[in-house]
C-alpha positions as CSV (number, residue, x, y, z in Angstrom):
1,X,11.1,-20.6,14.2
2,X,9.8,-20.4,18.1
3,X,8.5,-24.1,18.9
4,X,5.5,-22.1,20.3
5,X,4.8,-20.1,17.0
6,X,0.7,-19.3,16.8
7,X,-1.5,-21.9,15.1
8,X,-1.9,-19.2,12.4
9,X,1.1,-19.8,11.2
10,X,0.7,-23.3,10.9
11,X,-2.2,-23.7,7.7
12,X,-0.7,-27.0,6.7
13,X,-1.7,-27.4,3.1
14,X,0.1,-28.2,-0.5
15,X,1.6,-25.6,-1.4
16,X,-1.0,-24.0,-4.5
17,X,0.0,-23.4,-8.1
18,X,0.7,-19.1,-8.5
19,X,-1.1,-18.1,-11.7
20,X,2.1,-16.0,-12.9
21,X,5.1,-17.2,-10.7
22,X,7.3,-13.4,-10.2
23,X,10.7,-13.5,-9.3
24,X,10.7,-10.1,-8.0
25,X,8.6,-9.8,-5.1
26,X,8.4,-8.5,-1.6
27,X,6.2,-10.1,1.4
28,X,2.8,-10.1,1.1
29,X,2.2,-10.1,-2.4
30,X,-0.2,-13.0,-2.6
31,X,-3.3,-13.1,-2.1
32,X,-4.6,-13.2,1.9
33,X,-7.8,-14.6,1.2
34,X,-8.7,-18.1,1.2
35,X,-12.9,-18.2,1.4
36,X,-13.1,-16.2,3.9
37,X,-16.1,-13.8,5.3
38,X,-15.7,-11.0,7.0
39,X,-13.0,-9.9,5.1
40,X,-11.1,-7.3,1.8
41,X,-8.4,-7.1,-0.1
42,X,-7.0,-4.3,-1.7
43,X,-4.7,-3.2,-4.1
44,X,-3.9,0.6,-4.9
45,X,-1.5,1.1,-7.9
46,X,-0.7,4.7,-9.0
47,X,1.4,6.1,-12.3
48,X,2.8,9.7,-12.2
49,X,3.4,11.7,-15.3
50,X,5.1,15.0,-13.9
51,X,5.8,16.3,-17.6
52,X,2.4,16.7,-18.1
53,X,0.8,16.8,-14.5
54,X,-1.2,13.9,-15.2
55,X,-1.5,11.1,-12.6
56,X,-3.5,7.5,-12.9
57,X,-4.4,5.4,-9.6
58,X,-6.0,1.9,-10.2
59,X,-8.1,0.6,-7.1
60,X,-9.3,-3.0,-6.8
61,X,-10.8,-4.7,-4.0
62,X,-12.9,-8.0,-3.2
63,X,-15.0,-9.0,-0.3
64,X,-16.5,-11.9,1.7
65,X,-15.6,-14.3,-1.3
66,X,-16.6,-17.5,0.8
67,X,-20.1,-17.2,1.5
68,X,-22.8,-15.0,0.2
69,X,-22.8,-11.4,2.6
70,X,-24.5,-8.2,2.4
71,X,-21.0,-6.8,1.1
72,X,-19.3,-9.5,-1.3
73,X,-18.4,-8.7,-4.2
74,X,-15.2,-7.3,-6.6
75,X,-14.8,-3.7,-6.4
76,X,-12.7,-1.4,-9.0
77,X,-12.3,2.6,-9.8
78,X,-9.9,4.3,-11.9
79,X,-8.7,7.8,-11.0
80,X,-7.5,10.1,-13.0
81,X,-5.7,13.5,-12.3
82,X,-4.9,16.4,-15.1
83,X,-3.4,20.3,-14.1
84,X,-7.2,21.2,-14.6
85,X,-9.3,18.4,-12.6
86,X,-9.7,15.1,-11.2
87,X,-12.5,12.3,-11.4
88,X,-13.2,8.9,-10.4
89,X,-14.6,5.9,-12.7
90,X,-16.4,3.4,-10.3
91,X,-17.6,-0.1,-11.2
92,X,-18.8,-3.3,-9.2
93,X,-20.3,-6.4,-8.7
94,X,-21.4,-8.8,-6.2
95,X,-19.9,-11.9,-8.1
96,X,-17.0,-13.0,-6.8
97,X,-16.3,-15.8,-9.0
98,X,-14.8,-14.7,-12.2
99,X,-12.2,-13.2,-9.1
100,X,-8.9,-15.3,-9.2
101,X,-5.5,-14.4,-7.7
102,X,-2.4,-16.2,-6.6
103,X,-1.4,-17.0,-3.0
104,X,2.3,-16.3,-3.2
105,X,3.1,-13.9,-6.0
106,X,1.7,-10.8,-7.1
107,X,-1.2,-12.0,-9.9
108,X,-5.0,-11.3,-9.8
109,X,-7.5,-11.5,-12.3
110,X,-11.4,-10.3,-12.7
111,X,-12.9,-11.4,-15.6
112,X,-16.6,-9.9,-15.6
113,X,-19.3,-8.7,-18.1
114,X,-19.5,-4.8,-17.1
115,X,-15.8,-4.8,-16.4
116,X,-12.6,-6.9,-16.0
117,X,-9.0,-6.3,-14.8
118,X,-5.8,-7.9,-14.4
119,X,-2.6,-7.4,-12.7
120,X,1.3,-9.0,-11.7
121,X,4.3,-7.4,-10.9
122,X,5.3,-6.6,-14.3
123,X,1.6,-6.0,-16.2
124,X,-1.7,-4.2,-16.2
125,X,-4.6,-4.7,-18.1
126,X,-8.2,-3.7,-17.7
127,X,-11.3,-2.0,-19.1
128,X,-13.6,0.0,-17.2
129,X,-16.9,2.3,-18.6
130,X,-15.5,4.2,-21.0
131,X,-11.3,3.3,-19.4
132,X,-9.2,0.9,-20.7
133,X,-5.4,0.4,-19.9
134,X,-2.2,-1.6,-20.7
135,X,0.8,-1.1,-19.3
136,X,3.7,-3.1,-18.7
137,X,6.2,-2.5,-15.6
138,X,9.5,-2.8,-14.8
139,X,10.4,-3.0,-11.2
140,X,12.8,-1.1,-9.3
141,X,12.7,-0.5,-5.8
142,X,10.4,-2.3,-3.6
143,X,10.2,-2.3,0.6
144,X,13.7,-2.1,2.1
145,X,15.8,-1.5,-1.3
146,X,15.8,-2.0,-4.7
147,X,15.2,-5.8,-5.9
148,X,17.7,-8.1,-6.3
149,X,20.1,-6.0,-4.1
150,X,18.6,-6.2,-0.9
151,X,16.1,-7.7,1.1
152,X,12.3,-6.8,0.8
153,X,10.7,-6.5,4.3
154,X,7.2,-6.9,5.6
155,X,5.8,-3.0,6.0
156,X,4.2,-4.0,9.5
157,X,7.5,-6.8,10.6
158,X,6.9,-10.1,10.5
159,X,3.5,-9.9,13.0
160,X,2.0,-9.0,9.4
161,X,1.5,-12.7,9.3
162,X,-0.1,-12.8,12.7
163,X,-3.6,-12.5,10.6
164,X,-6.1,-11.2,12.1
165,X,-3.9,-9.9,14.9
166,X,-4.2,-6.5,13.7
167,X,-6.9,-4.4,11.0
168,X,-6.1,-3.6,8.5
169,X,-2.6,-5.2,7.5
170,X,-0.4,-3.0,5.0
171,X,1.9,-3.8,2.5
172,X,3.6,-1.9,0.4
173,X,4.7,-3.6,-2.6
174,X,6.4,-1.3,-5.2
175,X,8.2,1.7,-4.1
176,X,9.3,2.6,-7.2
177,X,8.6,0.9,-11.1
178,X,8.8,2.2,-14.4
179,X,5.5,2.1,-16.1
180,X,5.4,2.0,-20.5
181,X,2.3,1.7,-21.9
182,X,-1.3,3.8,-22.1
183,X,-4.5,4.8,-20.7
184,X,-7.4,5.6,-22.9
185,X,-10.0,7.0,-21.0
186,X,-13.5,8.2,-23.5
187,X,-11.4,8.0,-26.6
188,X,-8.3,9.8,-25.3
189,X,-5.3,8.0,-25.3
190,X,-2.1,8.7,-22.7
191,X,1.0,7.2,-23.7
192,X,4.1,7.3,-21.3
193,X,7.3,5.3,-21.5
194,X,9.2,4.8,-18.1
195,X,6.6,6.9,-15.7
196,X,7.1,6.6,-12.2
197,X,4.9,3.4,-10.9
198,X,4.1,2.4,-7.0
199,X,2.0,-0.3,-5.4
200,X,0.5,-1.1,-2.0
201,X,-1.9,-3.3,-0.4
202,X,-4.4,-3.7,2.5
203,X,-6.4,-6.6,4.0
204,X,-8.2,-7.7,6.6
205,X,-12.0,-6.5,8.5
206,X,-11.7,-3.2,7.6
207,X,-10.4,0.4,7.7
208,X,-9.1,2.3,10.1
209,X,-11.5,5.1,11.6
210,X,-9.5,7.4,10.4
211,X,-6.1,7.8,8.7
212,X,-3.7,10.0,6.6
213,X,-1.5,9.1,3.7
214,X,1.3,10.4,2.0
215,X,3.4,9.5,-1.0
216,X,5.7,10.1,-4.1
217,X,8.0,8.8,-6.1
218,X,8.7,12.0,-8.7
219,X,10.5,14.7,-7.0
220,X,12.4,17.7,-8.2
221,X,16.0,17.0,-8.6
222,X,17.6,15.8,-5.9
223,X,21.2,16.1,-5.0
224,X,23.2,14.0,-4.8
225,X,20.6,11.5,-4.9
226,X,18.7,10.1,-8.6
227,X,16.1,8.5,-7.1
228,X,13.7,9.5,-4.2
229,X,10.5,7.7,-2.7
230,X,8.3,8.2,0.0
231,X,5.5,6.7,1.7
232,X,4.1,7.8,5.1
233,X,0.9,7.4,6.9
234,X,-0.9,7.6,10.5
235,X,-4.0,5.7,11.2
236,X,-6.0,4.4,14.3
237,X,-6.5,1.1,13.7
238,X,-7.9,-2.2,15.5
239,X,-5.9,-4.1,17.7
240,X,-7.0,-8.2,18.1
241,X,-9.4,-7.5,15.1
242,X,-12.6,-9.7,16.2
243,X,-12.0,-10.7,19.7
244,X,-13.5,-9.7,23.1
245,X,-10.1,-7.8,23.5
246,X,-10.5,-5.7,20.7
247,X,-9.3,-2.2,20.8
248,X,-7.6,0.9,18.6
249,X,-4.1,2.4,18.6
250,X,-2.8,4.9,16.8
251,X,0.2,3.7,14.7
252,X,2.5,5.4,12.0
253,X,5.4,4.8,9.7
254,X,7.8,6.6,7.2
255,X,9.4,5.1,5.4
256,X,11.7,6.4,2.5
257,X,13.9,4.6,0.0
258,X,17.0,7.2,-0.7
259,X,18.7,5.6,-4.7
260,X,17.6,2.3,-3.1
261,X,18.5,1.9,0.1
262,X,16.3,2.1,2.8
263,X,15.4,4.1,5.3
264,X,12.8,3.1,7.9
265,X,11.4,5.9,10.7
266,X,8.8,3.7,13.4
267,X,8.3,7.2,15.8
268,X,5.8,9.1,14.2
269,X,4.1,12.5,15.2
270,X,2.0,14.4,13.3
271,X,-0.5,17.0,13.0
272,X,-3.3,17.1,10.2
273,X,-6.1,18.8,8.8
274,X,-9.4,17.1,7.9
275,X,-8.2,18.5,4.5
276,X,-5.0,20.7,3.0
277,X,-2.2,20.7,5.6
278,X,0.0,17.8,6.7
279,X,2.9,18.0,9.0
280,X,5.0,14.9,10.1
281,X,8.2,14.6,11.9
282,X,9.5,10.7,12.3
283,X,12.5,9.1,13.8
284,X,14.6,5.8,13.9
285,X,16.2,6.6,17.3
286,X,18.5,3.5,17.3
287,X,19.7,4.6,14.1
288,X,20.5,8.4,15.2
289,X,18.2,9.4,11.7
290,X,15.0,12.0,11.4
291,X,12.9,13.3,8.7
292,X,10.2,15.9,8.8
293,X,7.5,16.0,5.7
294,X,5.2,19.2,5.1
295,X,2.4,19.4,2.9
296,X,-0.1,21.1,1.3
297,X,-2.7,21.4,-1.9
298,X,-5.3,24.0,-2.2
299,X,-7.6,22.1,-4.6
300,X,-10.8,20.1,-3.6
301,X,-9.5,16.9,-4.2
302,X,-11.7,13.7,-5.5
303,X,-13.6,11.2,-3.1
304,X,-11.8,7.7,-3.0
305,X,-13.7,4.9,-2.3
306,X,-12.4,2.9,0.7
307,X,-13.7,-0.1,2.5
308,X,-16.5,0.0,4.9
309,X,-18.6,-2.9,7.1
310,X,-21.0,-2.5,4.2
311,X,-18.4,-2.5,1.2
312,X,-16.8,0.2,-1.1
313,X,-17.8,3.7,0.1
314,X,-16.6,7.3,-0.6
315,X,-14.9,7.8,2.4
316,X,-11.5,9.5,1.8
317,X,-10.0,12.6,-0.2
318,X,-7.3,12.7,-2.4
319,X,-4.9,14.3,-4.8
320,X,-2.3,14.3,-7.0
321,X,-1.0,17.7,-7.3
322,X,0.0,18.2,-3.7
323,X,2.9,20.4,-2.3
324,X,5.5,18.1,-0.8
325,X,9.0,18.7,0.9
326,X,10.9,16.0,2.9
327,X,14.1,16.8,4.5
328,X,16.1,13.7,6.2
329,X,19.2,13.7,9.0
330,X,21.8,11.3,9.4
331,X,23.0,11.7,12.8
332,X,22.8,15.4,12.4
333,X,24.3,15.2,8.7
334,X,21.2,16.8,6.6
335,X,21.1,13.6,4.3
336,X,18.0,15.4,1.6
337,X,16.3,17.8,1.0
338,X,13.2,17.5,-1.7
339,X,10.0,19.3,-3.1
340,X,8.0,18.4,-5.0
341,X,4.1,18.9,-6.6
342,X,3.6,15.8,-7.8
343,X,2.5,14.2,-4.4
344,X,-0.2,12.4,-3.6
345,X,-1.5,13.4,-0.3
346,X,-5.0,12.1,1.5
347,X,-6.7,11.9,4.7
348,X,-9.7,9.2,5.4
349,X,-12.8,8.6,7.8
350,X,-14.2,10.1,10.9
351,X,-11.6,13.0,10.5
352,X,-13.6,16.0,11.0
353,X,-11.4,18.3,12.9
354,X,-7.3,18.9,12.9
355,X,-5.5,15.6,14.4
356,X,-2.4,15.9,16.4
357,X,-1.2,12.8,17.2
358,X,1.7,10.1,17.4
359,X,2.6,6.5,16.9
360,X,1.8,4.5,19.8
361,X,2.2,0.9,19.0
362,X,1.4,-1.3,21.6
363,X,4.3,-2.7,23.7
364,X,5.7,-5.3,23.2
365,X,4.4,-5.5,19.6
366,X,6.9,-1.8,19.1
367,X,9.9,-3.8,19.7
368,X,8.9,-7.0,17.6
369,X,8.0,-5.1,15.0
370,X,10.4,-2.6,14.2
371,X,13.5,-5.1,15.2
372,X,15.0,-5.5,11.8
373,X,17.2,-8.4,12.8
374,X,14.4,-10.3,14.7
375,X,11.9,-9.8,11.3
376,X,14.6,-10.6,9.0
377,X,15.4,-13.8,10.9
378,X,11.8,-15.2,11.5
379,X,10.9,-13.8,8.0
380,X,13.4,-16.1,6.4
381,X,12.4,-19.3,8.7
382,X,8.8,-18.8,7.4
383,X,9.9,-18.1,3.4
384,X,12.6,-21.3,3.7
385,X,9.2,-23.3,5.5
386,X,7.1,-22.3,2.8
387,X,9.5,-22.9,0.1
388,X,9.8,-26.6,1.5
389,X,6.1,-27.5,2.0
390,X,6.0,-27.5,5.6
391,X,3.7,-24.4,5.8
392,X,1.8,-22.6,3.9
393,X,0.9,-19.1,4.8
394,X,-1.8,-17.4,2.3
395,X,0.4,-14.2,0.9
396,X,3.7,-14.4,1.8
């Protein structure tokens, strides 16, 4: 660790007690918050059922949990996708304090009157006006390989533990699971055994301005590949969230997890439509590897809620039954070549006309950020700190 490493990273503190210790996890898991104002969490969990053309997403959020704003409280909404239609179930409340969740493993709990969920790596539980769920999960692949074979990586590098360097911070924390359990939503009861299960995470001040968002772990077949994933987005985001300094950049990643091993693409262009067309080509130029992603859906969609300066609002679109295809280059070597209709696919705020863009990460943050070796080596220094008591950074 640099001698000169940002007080950030330097929260001396004993190290706290996890409410359900995992030992599969990837960076990030914990919990970020630690009384904070001005600040969310978020956690977006989806399960796919392509037999049937069903899909679940389960959205919880907190905010301002350490003194009493215009916008704390616990947030959740259950989304649910058939071949026919899609709707939302929404619930809240501006008590934080049945809200618990563990600083270095994947575990958070809301236990409150109207509603109450809880969540870890490997279970979900909740019940939500007229939805109730329980579902166990068995991990697979998470960010940068499958668990226990390789080494999980922070989505943004290392700087993701930089705080409120950037806004929002991203993590994603289950490329692919295998979910077996139900959903029973008004009476009717889905029961699926191994469906396709992936998790992700935000935190910080906000949301983007605007942003697009792509993923899916259920593909047609794919030869000679088993298993396929694939998570891509764009967004404009904040740049020395809170400070005089503050500005916006657009950023972008790809990143795609080919029967476990990963593949990481940090150039990013694109081209997107408020709503209905996405087109993405990405690169790893170092590595001599491309990818280009189309996709499509001619159906309305359902409004997401999304964090605002004010809270939860409906400020994206999304579905479930979008078009996908992904085709990926090794050095000129066409490595895949995938559809699917199973995708999710959504766009989010001031996006009111098409938005042709690319990644432009800020120099010298680029470099930092996508230099595997560099984030692999200070990534280990903090987890080997941490372990040892000399530092303890909320999440990781």
């Amino acid at each position: 660790m640099r001698a000169a490493m940002p007080a950030i990273l330097l929260l001396l503190s004993q190290p706290s007690r996890s409410l359900s210790p995992q030992a599969r996890r990837t960076p990030h898991a914990g919990y970020h918050g630690q009384g904070q104002t001005d600040f969310f969490e978020g956690w977006y969990n989806r399960i796919t059922l392509p037999e049937n053309e069903q899909s679940f997403a389960f959205i919880y959020a907190i905010f301002d949990p350490g003194r009493r704003t215009a916008r704390s409280g616990v947030d959740a909404q259950v989304l649910a996708s058939t071949a026919d239609a899609a709707k939302a179930i929404c619930a809240s409340s501006t008590d934080c304090s049945p809200f618990a969740a563990a600083p270095h493993d994947l575990s958070l709990r809301y236990a409150g009157d109207t509603f109450s969920f809880a969540m870890t790596s490997v279970q979900h539980r909740g019940r939500l006006d007229g939805v109730t769920w329980d579902f166990r999960v068995r991990p697979d692949v998470g960010w940068g390989g499958r668990f226990g074979d390789a080494r999980q990586y922070s989505t943004a590098g290392w700087l993701a533990a930089l705080g409120p360097l950037l806004s929002p911070h991203y993590q994603v924390l289950m490329s692919l699971g295998h979910a077996t359990g139900w959903v029973e939503i008004e009476g009717q009861r889905t029961a699926f055994v191994d469906a396709p299960f992936y998790a992700e995470k935000n935190w910080g001040r906000g949301f983007p301005r605007k942003w697009w968002w792509l993923q899916c772990n259920a593909f047609d077949a794919v030869e000679p590949a088993s298993q396929l994933t694939l998570t891509a987005t764009g967004a404009r985001r904040s740049l020395l969230a809170g400070g005089a300094l503050e500005r916006e950049e657009d950023v972008g990643l790809v990143g795609i997890h080919l029967d476990g091993e990963f593949w990481p693409f940090p150039e990013v262009e694109w081209t997107v439509a408020p709503w209905g067309a996405w087109r993405v080509t990405a690169s790893y130029a170092d590595r001599g590897t491309s990818c280009t992603i189309e996709a499509e859906t001619d159906d309305e969609g359902c409004a997401v809620r999304v964090p605002s300066k004010s809270g939860m609002v409906d400020g994206a679109r999304e579905t479930y039954r979008g078009t996908l295809r992904v085709t990926m280059f090794d050095n000129g070597r066409e490595v895949v070549s995938a559809t699917t209709r199973h995708a999710c696919l959504e766009t989010g705020g001031e996006f009111d006309a098409e938005w042709a863009a690319a990644s432009a990460m800020t120099e010298p943050l680029k470099s930092v950020a996508y230099n595997v070796d560099l984030e692999r080596a200070i990534s280990s220094r903090l987890d080997a700190a941490r372990r040892r008591g000399v530092i303890d950074v909320p999440g990781l």
